[in-house]
N, C-alpha and C positions, 0 to 999 in steps of 0.2 A: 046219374052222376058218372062221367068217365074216369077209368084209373089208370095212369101209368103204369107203365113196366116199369120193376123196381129198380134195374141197371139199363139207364139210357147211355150208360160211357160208354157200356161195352160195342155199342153199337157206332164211335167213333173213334175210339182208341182201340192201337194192337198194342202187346208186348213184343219186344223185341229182345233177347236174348241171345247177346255175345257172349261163343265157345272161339275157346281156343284148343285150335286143329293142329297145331304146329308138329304135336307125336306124328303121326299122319306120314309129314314131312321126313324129319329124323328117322323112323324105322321102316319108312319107305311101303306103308302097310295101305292095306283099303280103307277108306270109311268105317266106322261104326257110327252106330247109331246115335241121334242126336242126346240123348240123355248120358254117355259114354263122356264126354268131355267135360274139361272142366269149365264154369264160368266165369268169364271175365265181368260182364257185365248186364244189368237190366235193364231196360225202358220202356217206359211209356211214350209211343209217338202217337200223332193222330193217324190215323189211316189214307188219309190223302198225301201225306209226303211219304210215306211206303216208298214211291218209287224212285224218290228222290236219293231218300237217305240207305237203301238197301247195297245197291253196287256202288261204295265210296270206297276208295281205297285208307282215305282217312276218318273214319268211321270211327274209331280208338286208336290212340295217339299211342306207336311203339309199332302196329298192327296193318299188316296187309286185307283187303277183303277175299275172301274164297269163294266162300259160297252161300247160298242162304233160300230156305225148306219152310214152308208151312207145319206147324204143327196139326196132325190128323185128328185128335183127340181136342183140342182146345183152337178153335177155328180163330181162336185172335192171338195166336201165339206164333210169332216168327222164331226161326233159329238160325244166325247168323255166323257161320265160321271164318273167323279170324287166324291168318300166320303170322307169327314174329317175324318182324321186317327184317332183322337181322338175321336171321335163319332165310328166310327167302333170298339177299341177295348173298349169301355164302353157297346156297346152291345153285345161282344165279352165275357165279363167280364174278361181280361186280363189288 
């Protein structure tokens, strides 16, 4: 008799996990690490739009896109850094 593996999601769905970087911005500092931030947001995508939906600048509605890291520890975990769009174009000067 064959048996499934007990999580066949994991193997089409990532998490995707939006941080907001905007400190970053404001105190004009380096990166920290991705657990350092706060989150704005969780999801579940399938793993084929990945690269659709990762560099959106409208990603979260208020939010600029920045950046976005594979988590090393949990291979189906993205981390997505998000800037307040009004912090972006005040130092933008727009």
């Amino acid at each position: 008799m064959a048996i499934l593996e007990p999580h066949l999601w994991e193997y089409n769905f990532a998490r995707v996990v939006i941080l907001d970087v905007s400190s970053d911005y404001e105190l004009m500092a380096e990166p920290m690490p991705p657990n350092c931030y706060p989150i704005l947001q969780e999801r579940w995508v399938h793993k084929s739009c990945l690269p659709d939906i990762l560099p959106q600048d409208e990603l979260l509605a208020g939010y600029l896109y920045d950046w976005h890291e594979s988590n090393e520890v949990d291979e189906n975990a993205w981390y997505v850094g998000m800037v307040r769009q009004e912090l972006a174009q005040s130092l933008l000067g727009s």
